[in-house]
C-alpha positions in Angstrom: 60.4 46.7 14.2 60.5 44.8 11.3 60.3 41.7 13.5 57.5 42.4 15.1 55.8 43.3 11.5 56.4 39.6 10.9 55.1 38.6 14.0 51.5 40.7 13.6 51.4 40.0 10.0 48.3 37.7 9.9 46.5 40.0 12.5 47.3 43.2 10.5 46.0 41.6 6.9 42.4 40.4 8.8 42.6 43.9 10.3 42.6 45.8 7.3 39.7 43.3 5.7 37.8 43.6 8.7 38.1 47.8 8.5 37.3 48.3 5.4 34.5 45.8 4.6 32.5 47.9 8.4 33.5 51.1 6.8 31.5 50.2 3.5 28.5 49.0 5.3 28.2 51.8 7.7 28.4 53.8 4.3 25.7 51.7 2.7 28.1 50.1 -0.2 28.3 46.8 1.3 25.2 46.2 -1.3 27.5 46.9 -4.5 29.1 43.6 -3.2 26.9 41.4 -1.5 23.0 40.6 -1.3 21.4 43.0 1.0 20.3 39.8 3.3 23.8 38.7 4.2 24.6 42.6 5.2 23.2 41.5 8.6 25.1 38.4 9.1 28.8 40.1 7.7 28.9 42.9 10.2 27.9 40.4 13.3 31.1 38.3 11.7 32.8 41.6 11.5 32.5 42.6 15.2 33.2 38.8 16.5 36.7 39.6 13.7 37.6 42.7 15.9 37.1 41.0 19.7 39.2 38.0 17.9 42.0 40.5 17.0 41.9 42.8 20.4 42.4 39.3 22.2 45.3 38.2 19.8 46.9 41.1 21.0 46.1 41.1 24.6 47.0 37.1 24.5 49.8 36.6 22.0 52.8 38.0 24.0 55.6 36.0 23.0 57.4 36.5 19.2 57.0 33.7 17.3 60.3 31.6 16.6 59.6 32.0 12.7 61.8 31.9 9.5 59.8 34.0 7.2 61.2 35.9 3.7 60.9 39.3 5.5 60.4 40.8 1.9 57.7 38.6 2.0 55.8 39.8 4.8 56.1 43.5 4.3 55.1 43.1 0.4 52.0 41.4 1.9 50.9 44.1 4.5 51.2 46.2 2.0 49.2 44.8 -1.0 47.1 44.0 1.7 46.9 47.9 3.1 46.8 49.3 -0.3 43.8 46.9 -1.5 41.9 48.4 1.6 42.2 52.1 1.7 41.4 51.8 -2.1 37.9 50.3 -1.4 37.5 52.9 0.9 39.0 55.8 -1.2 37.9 54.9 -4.6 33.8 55.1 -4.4 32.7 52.1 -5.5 30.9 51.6 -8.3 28.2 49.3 -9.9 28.2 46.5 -12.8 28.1 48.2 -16.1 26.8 47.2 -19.6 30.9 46.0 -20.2 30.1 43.3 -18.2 26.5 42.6 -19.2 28.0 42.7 -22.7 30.0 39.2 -21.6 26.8 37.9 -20.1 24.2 37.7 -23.1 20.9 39.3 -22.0 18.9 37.4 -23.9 20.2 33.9 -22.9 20.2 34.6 -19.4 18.0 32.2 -17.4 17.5 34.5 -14.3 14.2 35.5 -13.0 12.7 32.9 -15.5 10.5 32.0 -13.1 9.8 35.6 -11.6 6.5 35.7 -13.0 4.1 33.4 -15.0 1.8 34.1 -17.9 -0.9 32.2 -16.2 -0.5 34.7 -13.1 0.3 37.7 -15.4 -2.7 37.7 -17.6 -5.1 38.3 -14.8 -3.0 40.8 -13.0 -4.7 44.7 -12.7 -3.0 47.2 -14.7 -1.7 48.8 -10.9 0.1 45.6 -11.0 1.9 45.9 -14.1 3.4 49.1 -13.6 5.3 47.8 -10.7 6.9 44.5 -12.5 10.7 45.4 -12.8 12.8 44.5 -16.0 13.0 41.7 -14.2 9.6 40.2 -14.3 9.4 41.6 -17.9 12.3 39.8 -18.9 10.8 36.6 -17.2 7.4 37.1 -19.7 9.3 38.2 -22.8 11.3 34.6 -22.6 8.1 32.4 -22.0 5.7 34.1 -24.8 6.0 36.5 -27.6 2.6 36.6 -28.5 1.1 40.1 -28.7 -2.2 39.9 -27.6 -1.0 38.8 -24.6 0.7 41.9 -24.0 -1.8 43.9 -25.5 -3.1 46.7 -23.2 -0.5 46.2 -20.2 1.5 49.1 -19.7 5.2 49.2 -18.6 7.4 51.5 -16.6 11.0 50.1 -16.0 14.5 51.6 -14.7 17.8 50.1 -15.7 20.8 51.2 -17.6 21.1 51.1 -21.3 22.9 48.2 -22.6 23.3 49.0 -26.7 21.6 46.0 -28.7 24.4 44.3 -30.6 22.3 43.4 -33.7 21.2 47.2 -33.8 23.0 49.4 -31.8 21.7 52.2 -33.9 18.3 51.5 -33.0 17.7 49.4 -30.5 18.8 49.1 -26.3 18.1 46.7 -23.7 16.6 48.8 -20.2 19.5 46.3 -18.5 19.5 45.4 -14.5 22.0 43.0 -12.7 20.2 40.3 -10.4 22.6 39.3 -7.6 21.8 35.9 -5.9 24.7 36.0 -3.5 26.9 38.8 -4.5 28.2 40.5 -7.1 30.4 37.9 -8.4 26.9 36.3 -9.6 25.7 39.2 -11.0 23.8 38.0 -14.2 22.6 40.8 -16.9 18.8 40.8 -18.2 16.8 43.3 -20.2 14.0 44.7 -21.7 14.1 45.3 -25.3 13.6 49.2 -26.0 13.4 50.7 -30.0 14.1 54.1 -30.5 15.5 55.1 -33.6 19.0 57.1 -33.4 19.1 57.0 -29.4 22.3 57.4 -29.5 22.0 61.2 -30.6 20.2 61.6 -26.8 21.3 59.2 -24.9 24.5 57.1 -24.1 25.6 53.5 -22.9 25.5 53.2 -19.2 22.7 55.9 -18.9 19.9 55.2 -16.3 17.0 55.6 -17.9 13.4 55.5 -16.9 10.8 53.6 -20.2 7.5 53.6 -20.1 5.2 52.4 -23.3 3.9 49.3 -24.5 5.2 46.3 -26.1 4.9 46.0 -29.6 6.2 44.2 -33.2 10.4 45.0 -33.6 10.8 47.2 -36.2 14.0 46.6 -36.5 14.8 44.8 -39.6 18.3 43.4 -37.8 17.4 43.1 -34.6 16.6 39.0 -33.3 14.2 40.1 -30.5 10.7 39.5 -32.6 8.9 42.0 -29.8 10.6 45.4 -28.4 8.9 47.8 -26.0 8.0 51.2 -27.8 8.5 54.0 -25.9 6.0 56.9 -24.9 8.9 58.2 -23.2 12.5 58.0 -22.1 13.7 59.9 -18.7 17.3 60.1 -17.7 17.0 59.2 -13.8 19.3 58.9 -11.1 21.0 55.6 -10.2 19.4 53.9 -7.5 20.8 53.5 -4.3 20.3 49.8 -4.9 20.8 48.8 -7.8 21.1 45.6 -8.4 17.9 43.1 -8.6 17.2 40.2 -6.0 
């Protein structure tokens, strides 16, 4: 038995990837991994995997004449095995604001070019409530002049990443954009003040903002403009979300 564990080793390991990464697409968590577009393109690779594997076994009759550590091999499968079931066990589960913490907000050049202030200023207010933290993000880095945002409303969802200047005060309505997958993931915000949110809300809440943008009050804070609030709504995570 053992021997034959050997011998099926390499077909056993691609196996188990090959299960488990199917089982999280057909469950629609492929997208906590990878960008939605190359969902697609992994399960046709997935299938071709399987017919690759199902003709290893109808083909490859004969044991290999091997001298493997037979330790080795088993402690392999089973990393292997145990890696698997536990992506398919254990939900999985988004990037939080402990890893947007390691990847500064503020400095973050994604979605810099998301939207312009050329293109932005003559936009209808419609328009502006559908621009993501994303596109806010992308203005708040090219201009902090507040005429400019004088009038345009904003209605963003993210999670709440505490400001390090002034966590007492201050969040960031935070979103991870994903270029290719999540090991890209970069963090970007919008700036929120709301005195003594911690008393009704917590780190990693989803939140829905809406409000205007407005001078920091914050005496500690380094963002010079912050989005004051009309009103903060606890909301649901989204079933993507990540940016793109």
């Amino acid at each position: 038995m053992l021997r034959n564990l050997q011998r099926w080793r390499g077909v056993v390991l691609i196996g188990i990837a090959v299960v488990a990464t199917i089982w999280l697409a057909f469950g629609n968590q492929l997208v906590l991994y990878i960008h939605p577009r190359y969902i697609v393109f992994t399960m046709i690779m997935g299938v071709i995997a399987l017919g690759l594997i199902v003709a290893s076994v109808v083909v490859r009759t004969h044991p290999e004449d091997e001298e493997r550590p037979r330790a080795l091999s088993l402690i392999g499968v089973g990393v292997a095995a145990v890696i698997a079931l536990a992506m398919i066990v254990v939900p999985p589960a988004t990037l939080t604001s402990a890893t947007a913490s390691h990847r500064d907000i503020t400095s973050t050049t994604v979605g810099a070019e998301t939207q312009s202030v050329s293109d932005a200023a003559a936009a209808s207010v419609a328009t502006f409530r559908t621009f993501t933290v994303v596109d806010w993000a992308s203005l708040l880095r090219q201009t902090s002049d507040l005429s400019f945002y004088s009038g345009k409303p904003v209605d963003v969802v993210g999670f709440i990443t505490a400001d390090p200047d002034d966590p007492t005060n201050m969040f960031y309505v935070s979103r991870f954009v994903v270029t290719c997958c999540a090991v890209d993931a970069q963090p970007t915000g919008v700036p929120v003040f709301l005195a003594n949110w911690q008393d009704t809300y917590a780190v990693d809440d989803w939140v829905e903002v809406t409000g205007q943008f407005g001078t920091n009050p914050s005496t500690s804070s380094k963002q010079s403009i912050t989005l004051t609030p009309d009103a903060v709504t606890k909301v649901d995570q989204p079933s993507e979300p990540y940016l793109y």
